[in-house]
VMD Tcl script that draws the C-alpha trace (Angstrom):
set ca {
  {11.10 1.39 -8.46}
  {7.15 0.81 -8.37}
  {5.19 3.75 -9.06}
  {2.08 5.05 -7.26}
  {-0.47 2.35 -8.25}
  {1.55 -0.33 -8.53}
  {2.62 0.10 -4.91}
  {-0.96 0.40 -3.48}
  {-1.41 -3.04 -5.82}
  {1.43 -4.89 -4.31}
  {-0.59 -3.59 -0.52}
  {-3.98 -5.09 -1.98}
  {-2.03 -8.46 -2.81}
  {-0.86 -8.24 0.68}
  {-4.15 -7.57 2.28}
  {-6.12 -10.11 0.16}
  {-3.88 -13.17 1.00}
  {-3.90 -14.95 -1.80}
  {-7.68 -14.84 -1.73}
  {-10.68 -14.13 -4.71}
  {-11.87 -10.75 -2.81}
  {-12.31 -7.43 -3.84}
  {-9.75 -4.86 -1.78}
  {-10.94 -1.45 -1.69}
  {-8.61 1.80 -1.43}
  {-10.44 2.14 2.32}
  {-8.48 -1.36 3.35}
  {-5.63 -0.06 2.13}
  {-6.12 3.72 3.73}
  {-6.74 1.43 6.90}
  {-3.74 -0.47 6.89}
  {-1.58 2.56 6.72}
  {-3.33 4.31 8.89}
  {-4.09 7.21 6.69}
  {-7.90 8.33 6.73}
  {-9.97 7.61 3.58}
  {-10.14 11.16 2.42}
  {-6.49 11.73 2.97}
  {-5.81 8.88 0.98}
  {-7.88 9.85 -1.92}
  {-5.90 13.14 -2.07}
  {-2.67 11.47 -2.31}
  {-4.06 8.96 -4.99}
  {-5.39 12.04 -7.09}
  {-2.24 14.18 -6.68}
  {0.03 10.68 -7.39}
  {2.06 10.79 -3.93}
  {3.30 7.87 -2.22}
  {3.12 7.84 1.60}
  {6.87 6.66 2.72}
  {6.41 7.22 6.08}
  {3.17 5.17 6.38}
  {4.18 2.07 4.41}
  {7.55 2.00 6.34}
  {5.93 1.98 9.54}
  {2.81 -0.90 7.97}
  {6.33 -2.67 7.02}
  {7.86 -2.88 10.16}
  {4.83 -3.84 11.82}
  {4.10 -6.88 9.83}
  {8.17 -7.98 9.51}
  {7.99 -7.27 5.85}
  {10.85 -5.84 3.43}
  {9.86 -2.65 2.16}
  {12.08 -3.45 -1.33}
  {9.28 -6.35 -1.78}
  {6.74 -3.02 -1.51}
  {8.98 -0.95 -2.92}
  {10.81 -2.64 -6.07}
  {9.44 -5.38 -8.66}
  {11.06 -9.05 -8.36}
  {13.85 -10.03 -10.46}
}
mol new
graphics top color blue
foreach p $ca { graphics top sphere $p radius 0.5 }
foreach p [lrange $ca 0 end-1] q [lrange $ca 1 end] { graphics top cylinder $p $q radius 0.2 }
display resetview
């Protein structure tokens, strides 16, 4: 299983779309609908928000193991 950063990664890749742009931790606060300062306490304190990326997975019709777990 991914760890903290490499999960919020694997959410920049997704929000980026295969394109050359900078993704900022506020993109990905916004996607999981989590406000910015909220999200900067669970970066600092290294906790990943389940609920939110579950929800952010269902929404978009994506499998949370691709969020989740690396690719064999």
């Amino acid at each position: 299983m991914r760890d903290f950063h490499a999960i919020i990664n694997e959410l920049k890749l997704f929000l980026a779309d295969g394109k050359k742009i900078k993704i900022l931790d506020k993109d990905v606060a916004n996607l999981l609908d989590i406000s910015q300062s909220k999200f900067a306490t669970i970066k600092k304190r290294n906790v990943i928000p389940y609920e939110n990326i579950l929800v952010f997975c269902k929404h978009e019709g994506r499998s949370c193991c691709e969020v989740f777990f690396e690719k064999k």
